[in-house]
C-alpha positions as CSV (number, residue, x, y, z in Angstrom):
1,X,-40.1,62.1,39.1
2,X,-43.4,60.6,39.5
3,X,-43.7,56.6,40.0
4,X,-46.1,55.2,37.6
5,X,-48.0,53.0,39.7
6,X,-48.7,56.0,41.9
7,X,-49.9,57.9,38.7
8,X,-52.1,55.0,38.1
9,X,-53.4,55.2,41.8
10,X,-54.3,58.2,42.0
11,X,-56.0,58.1,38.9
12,X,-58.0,54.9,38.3
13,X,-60.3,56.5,35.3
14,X,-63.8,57.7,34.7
15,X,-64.9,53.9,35.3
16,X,-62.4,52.6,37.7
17,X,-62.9,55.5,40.3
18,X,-66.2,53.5,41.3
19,X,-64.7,50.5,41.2
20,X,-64.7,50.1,45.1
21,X,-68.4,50.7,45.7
22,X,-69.9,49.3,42.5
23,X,-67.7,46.4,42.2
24,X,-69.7,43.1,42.0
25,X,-73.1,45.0,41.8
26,X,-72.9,47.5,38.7
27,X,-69.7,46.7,37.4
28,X,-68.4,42.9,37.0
29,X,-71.5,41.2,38.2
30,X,-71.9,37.5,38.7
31,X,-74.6,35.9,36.8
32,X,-74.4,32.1,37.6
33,X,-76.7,29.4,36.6
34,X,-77.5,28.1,32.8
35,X,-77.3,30.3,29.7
36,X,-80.9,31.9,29.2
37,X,-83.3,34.4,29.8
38,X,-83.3,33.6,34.0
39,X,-80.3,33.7,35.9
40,X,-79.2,34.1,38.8
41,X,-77.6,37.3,40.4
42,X,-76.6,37.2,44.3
43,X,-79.1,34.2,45.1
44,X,-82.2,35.9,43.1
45,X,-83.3,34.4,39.8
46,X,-83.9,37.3,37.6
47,X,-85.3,38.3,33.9
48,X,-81.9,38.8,31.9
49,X,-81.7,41.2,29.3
50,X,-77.9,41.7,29.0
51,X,-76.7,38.6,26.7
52,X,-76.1,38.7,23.5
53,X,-77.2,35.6,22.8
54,X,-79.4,36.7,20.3
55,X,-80.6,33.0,18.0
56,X,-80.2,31.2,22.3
57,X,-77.4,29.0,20.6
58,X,-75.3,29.1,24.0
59,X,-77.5,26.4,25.7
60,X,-78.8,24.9,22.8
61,X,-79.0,20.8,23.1
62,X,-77.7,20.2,20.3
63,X,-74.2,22.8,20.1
64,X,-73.5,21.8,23.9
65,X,-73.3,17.9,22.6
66,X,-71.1,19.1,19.5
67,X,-69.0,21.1,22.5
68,X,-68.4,18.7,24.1
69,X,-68.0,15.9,22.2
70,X,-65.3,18.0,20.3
71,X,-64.1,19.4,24.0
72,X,-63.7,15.4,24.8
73,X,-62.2,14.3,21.4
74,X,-59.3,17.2,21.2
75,X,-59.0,18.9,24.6
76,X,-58.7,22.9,24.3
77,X,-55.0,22.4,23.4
78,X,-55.1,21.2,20.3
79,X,-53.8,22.5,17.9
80,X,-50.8,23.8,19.5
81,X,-48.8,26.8,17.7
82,X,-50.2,29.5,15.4
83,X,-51.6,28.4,12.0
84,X,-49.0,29.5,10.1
85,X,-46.7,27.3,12.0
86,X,-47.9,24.4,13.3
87,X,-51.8,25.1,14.1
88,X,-53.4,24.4,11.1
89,X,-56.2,22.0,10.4
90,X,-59.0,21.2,8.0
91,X,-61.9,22.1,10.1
92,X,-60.3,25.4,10.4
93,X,-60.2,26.0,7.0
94,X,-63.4,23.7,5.9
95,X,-64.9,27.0,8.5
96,X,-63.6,29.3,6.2
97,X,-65.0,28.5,3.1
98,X,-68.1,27.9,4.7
99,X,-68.4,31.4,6.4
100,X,-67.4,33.3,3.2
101,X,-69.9,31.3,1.2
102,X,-72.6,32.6,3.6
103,X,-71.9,35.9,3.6
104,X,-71.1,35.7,-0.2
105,X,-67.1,36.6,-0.3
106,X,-65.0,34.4,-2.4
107,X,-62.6,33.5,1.0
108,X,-62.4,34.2,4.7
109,X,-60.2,34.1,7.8
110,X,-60.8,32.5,10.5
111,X,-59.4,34.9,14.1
112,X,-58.9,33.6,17.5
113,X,-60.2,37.0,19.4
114,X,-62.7,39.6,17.5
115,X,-61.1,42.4,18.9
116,X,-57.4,42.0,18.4
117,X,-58.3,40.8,15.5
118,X,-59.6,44.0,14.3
119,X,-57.5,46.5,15.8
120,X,-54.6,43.6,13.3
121,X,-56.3,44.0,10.2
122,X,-56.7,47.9,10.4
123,X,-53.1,47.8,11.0
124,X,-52.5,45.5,8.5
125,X,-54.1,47.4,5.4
126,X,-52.9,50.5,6.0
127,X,-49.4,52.3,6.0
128,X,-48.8,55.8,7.1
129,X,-49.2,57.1,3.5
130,X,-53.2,56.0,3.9
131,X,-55.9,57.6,5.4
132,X,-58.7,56.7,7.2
133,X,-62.4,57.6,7.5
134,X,-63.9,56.4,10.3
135,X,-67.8,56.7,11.8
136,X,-67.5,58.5,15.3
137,X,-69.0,56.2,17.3
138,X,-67.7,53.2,15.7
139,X,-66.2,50.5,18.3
140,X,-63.3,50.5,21.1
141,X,-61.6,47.9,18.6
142,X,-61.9,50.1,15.7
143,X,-60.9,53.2,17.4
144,X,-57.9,51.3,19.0
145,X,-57.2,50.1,15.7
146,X,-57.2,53.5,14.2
147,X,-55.3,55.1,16.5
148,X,-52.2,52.8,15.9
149,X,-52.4,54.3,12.1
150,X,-49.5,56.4,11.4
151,X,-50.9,58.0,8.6
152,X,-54.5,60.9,8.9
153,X,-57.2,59.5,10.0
154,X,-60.7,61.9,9.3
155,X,-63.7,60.9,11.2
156,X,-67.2,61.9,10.7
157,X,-70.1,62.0,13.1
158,X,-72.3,59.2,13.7
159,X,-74.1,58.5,10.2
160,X,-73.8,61.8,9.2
161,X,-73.2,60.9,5.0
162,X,-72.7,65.0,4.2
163,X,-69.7,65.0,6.6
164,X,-68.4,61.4,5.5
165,X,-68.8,62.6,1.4
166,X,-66.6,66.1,3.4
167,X,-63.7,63.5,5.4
168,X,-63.7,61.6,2.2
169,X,-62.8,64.9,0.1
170,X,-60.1,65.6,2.6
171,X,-58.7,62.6,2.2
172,X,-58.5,62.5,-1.9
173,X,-56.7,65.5,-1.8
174,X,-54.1,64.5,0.9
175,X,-53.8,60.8,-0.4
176,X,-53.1,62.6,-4.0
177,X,-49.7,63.9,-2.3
178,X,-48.8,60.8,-0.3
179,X,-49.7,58.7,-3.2
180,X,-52.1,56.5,-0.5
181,X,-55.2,55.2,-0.2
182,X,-58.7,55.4,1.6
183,X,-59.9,52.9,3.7
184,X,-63.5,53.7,5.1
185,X,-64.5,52.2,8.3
186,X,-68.1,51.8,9.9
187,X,-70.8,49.3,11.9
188,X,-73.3,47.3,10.2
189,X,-75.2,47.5,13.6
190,X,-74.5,50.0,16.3
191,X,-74.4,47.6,19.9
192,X,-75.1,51.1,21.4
193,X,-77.7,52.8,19.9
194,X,-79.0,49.8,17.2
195,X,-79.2,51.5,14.4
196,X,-78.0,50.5,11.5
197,X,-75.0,52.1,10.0
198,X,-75.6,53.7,6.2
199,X,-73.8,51.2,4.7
200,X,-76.1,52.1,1.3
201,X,-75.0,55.7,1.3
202,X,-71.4,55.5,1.6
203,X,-71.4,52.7,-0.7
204,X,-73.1,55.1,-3.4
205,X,-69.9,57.5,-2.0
206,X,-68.1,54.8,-3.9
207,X,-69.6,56.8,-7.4
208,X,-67.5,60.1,-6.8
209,X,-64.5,58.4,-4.1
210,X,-61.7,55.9,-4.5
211,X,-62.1,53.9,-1.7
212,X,-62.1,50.3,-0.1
213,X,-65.2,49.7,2.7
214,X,-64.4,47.5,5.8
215,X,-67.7,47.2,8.2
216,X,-67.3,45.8,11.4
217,X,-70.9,43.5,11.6
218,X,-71.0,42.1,15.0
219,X,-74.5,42.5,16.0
220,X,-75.5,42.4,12.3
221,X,-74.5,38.2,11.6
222,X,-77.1,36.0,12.4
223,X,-79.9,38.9,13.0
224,X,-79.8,41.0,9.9
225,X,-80.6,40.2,6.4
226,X,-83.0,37.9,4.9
227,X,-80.8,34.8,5.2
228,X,-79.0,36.2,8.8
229,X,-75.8,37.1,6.6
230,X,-75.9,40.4,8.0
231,X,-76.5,44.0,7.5
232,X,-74.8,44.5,4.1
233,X,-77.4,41.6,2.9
234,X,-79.9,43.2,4.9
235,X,-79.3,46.7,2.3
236,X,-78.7,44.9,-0.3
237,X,-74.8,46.0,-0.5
238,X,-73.2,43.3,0.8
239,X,-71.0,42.8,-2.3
240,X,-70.3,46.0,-2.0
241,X,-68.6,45.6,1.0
242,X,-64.7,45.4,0.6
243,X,-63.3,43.7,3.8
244,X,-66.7,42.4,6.1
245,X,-65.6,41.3,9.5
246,X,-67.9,39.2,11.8
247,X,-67.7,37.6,15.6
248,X,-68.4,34.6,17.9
249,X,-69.2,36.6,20.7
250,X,-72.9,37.6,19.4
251,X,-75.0,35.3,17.6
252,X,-72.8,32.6,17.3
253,X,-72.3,32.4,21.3
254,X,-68.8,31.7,21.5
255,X,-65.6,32.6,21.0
256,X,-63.1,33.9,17.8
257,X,-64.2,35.6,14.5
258,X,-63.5,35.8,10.9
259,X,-62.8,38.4,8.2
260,X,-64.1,38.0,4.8
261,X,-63.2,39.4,1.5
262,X,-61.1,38.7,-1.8
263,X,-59.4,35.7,-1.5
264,X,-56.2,37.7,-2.6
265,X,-57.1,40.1,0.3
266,X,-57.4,37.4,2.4
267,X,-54.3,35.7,1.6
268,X,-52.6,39.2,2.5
269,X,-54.3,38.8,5.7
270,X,-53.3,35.3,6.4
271,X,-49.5,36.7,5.9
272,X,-49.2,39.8,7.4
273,X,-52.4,39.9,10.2
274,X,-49.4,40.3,13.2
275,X,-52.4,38.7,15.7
276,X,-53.2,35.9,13.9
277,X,-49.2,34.7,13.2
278,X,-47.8,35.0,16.5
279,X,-50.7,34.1,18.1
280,X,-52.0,30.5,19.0
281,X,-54.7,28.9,17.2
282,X,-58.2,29.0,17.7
283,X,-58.8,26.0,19.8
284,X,-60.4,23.1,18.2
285,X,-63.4,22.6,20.2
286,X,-64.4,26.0,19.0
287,X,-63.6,25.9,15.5
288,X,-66.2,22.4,15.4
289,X,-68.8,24.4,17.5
290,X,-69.0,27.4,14.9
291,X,-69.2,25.2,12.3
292,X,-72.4,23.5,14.2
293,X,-73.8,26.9,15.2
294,X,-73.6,27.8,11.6
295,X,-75.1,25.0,10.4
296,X,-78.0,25.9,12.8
297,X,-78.2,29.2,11.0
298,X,-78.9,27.9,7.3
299,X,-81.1,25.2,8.4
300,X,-83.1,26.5,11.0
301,X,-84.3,30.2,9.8
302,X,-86.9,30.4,12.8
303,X,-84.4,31.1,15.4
304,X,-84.1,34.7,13.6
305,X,-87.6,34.8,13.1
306,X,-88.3,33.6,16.9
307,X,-85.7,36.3,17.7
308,X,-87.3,39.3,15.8
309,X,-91.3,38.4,17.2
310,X,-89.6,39.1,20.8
311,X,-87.6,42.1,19.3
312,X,-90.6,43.7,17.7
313,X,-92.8,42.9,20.6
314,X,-90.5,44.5,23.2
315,X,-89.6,47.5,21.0
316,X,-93.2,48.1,19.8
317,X,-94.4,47.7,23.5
318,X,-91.5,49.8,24.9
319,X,-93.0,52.6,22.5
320,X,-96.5,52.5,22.4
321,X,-95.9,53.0,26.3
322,X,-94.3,55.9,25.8
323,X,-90.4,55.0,26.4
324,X,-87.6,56.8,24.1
325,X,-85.9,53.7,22.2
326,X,-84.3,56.3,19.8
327,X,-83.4,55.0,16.1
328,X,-82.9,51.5,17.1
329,X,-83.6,49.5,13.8
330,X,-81.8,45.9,14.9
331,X,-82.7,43.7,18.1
332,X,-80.5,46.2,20.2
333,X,-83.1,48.0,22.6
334,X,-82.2,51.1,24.3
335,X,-84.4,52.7,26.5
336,X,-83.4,56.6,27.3
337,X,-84.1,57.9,30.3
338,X,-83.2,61.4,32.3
339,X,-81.4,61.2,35.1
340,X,-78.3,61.4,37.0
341,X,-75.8,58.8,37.8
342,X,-77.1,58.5,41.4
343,X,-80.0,58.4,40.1
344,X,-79.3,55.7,37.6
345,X,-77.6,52.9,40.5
346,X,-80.8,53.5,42.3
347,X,-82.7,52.8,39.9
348,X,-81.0,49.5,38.7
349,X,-81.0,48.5,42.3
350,X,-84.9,48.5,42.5
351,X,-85.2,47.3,39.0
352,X,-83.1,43.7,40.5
353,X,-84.0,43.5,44.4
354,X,-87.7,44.5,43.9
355,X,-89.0,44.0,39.8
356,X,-86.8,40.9,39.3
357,X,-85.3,42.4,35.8
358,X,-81.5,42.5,35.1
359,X,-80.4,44.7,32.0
360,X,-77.5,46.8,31.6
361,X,-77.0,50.2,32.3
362,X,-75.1,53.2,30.6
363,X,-74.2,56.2,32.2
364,X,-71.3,59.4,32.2
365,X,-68.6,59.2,30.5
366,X,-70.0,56.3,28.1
367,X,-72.9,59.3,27.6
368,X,-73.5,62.5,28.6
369,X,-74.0,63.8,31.9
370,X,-78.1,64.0,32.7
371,X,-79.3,60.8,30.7
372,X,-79.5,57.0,31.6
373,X,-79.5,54.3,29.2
374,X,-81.0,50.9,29.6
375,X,-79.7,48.6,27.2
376,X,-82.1,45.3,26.1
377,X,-81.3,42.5,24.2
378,X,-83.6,40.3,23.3
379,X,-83.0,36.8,21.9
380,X,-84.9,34.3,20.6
381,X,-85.3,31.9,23.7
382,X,-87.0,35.2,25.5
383,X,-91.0,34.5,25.8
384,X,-94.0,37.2,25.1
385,X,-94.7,37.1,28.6
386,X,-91.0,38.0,29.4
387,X,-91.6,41.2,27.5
388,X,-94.9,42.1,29.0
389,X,-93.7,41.8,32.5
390,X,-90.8,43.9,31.7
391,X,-92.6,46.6,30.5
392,X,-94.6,46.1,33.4
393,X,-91.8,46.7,35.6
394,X,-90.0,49.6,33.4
395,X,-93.5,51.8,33.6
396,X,-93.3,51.4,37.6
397,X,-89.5,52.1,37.6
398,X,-90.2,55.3,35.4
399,X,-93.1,56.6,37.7
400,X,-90.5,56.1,40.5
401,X,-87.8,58.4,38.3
402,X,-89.9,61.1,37.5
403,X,-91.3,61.9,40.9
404,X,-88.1,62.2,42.3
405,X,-88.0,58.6,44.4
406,X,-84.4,57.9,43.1
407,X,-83.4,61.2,44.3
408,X,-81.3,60.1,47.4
409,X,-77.9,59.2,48.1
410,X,-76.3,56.6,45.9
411,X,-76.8,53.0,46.9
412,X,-73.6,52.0,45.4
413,X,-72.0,50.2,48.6
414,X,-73.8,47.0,48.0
C-alpha cells in the first residue's frame, strides 16, 4: 500500500518536475514595481509583455482613487456572508444590471472568482441526462467544468465546424433517449492562440440543432466588438449567445466576473450556482472598482482604440519581419518558434539579462515537443517605440535560435 504523499513525490507532474531549477525564473517570477509596460524582474527594469491589462486600467489615476477610496470606506470585509445570506448590497446588483445592459442580456450575475465560477455554472445547467459539446482547446475552467458532468460530453477539435455540426449529431441522437439537452461550449477569444472562436458558425448550427450556446469571453470584453462588449458583438451574434460569461482578471484588471443571460436563467443561477451560495461575497471594494472601470469603458472608447494601434503595430511588425504569429485575430500575439525546451529557457534568459524584454513562454506539455511559443500582450499604455525595440530584440534572439547559439545545456539553475 502506497502512501499518497509519496505518490505525489515522486511524481510532481509535467510542470512541477522543473519546479526546483526554474522556480522564481521561468515559473512564478517576481515582477515588482507599478502596474505597466516596465517592471521590474530580479533588480532589472524590463519591457513587459505578459499582463493582461489590455485598456492599462490597473494603474489608471482615476480607478486607484475609486480603489481606494472604496478600500478606505468599507475595508475588504465587507460584506460578510454569501449574497444569498447576508452579503448582499445594491452596488452589487446596481453592477449587474449595468454589465448585462452592456453586453445586451436582459440580467446578469455578478461571481467572486472567474474560474470556479465557471466550472459552477457548467455544473449547474447540466444533469447527467445532458450532453455536452465542447471546443478542444477550450479553457482549464471549462474542461474542469466538463469533466464534473455526469452525463456524455463530445468534443470537437479546435474550430473545426464539420466536426462540431458531427458531436452535435451524436448528441441529438443520444439526448433523444435520455430525454436531455445540448449545451455547446466555446471561447469568444482563444488566450492561447488569439483567434477568435466561430461563434457565427455554430450559431447558424442553431438552424438544423437544438441547443443552448454558453461562450466563455475573457479576452473578448473590453477588446472586441465595436463598443468593447465582446466577441459575440464583435460577429454580430451576440444575442445569439445563450449564457455569455465574462471576467475581472483581463480588461477590467481586477478581480471576480459575471455571467449574463435571461433573467430567468439567471435567477436559476443565483439559486442553484453551488460557488456563488456557499461562498463569500465579492468584496465591496471590488464591486465599486468594476463599476468605475466600466464606466471607463463606455465613456472613454480610445483606450480600445489606443489598445488596437499597439496591437496592430506589433502584429503587423512581428509579420512583415518574417515571425509565425499564426491565426491570431484579437490583441493576443503569439510568436512560434522551433525549438526545444532547452532551447526555449535559453532563449528567455537572453531575451531578459541581455535585450531587456520579459514575455511569457510556452513549451511541452502545454504544446508539442519541437516548438516554442512566445506569448505578447499588448495593452493600451504600451508605446510605438515599445513595439519597435521588441521586434528589434526578437530578430536578434531568432538569429541566435537558428544558428544553433541556444544549443547548450539548459540554464535553468538561476
Amino acid at each position: 500500500m502506497k502512501d499518497l504523499f509519496d505518490k505525489v513525490k515522486a511524481n510532481m507532474g509535467p510542470l512541477g518536475m522543473h519546479a526546483k531549477e526554474a522556480h522564481h525564473y521561468y515559473t512564478f517570477p517576481k515582477l515588482s514595481g507599478e502596474i505597466g509596460p516596465r517592471m521590474e524582474f530580479r533588480g532589472k527594469t524590463l519591457l513587459n509583455w505578459s499582463l493582461n491589462n489590455y485598456l492599462g486600467l490597473a494603474n489608471n489615476p482615476e480607478v486607484r482613487a475609486v480603489d481606494a477610496d472604496a478600500a478606505a470606506k468599507y475595508g475588504m470585509g465587507y460584506p460578510m456572508g454569501a449574497r444569498m445570506m447576508s452579503g448582499n448590497t445594491d452596488f452589487h446588483e446596481q453592477f449587474e444590471r449595468e454589465i448585462a445592459a452592456f453586453v445586451s442580456k436582459e440580467d446578469a450575475l455578478l461571481v467572486n472568482f472567474g474560474y470556479q465560477a465557471m466550472v459552477s455554472a457548467i455544473d449547474a445547467l447540466v444533469d447527467r441526462h445532458d450532453v455536452i459539446v465542447y471546443d478542444s482547446e477550450s479553457h482549464a475552467c471549462i474542461i474542469d467544468g466538463v469533466r464534473l458532468h455526469m452525463g456524455k460530453r463530445f468534443v470537437f477539435p479546435h474550430n473545426d465546424i464539420a466536426n462540431c455540426e458531427k458531436q452535435l449529431e451524436r448528441a441529438t441522437k443520444l439526448v433523444e433517449e435520455t430525454g436531455g439537452a445540448i449545451l455547446v461550449i466555446t471561447e469568444g477569444v482563444f488566450g492561447m492562440r488569439g483567434d477568435q472562436g466561430k461563434l457565427k458558425e455554430i450559431v447558424e448550427l442553431k438552424k438544423k440543432f437544438k441547443f443552448r450556446l454558453l461562450v466563455d469571453d475573457a479576452h473578448g470584453l473590453g477588446t472586441m466588438g465595436k463598443t468593447g462588449a465582446g466577441t459575440g458583438e464583435e460577429q454580430g451574434v451576440q444575442d445569439e449567445i445563450d449564457v455569455y460569461f465574462g471576467t475581472f482578471a483581463k480588461s477590467f484588471a481586477g478581480v471576480g466576473g459575471f455571467l449574463a443571460s435571461d433573467k430567468a436563467i439567471i435567477d436559476y443561477f443565483r439559486y442553484n450556482m453551488r460557488s456563488q451560495i456557499y461562498a463569500k461575497a465579492l468584496p465591496m471594494p471590488m464591486v465599486i472598482g468594476a463599476l468605475k472601470r466600466l464606466d471607463m469603458m463606455r465613456k472613454h472608447p480610445e483606450l480600445k482604440e489606443k489598445l488596437w494601434t499597439i496591437v496592430n503595430a506589433l502584429q503587423g511588425g512581428l509579420t512583415e519581419a518574417g515571425f509565425n504569429i499564426g491565426d491570431t485575430s484579437s490583441p493576443v500575439t503569439p510568436v512560434y518558434l522551433n525549438g526545444t525546451i532547452p532551447e526555449a529557457t535559453n532563449l528567455i534568459y537572453d531575451l531578459r539579462e541581455n535585450y531587456g524584454v520579459f514575455c511569457s513562454m510556452v513549451v511541452y506539455p502545454v504544446i508539442p515537443k519541437g516548438m516554442i511559443i512566445l506569448r505578447l500582450i499588448p495593452t493600451a499604455v504600451h508605446t510605438l517605440e515599445d513595439v519597435t525595440f521588441t521586434i528589434d530584440a526578437f530578430k536578434a534572439i531568432r538569429t541566435k535560435l537558428t544558428s544553433g547559439e541556444y544549443q547548450t545545456e539548459s540554464i535553468l539553475a538561476v
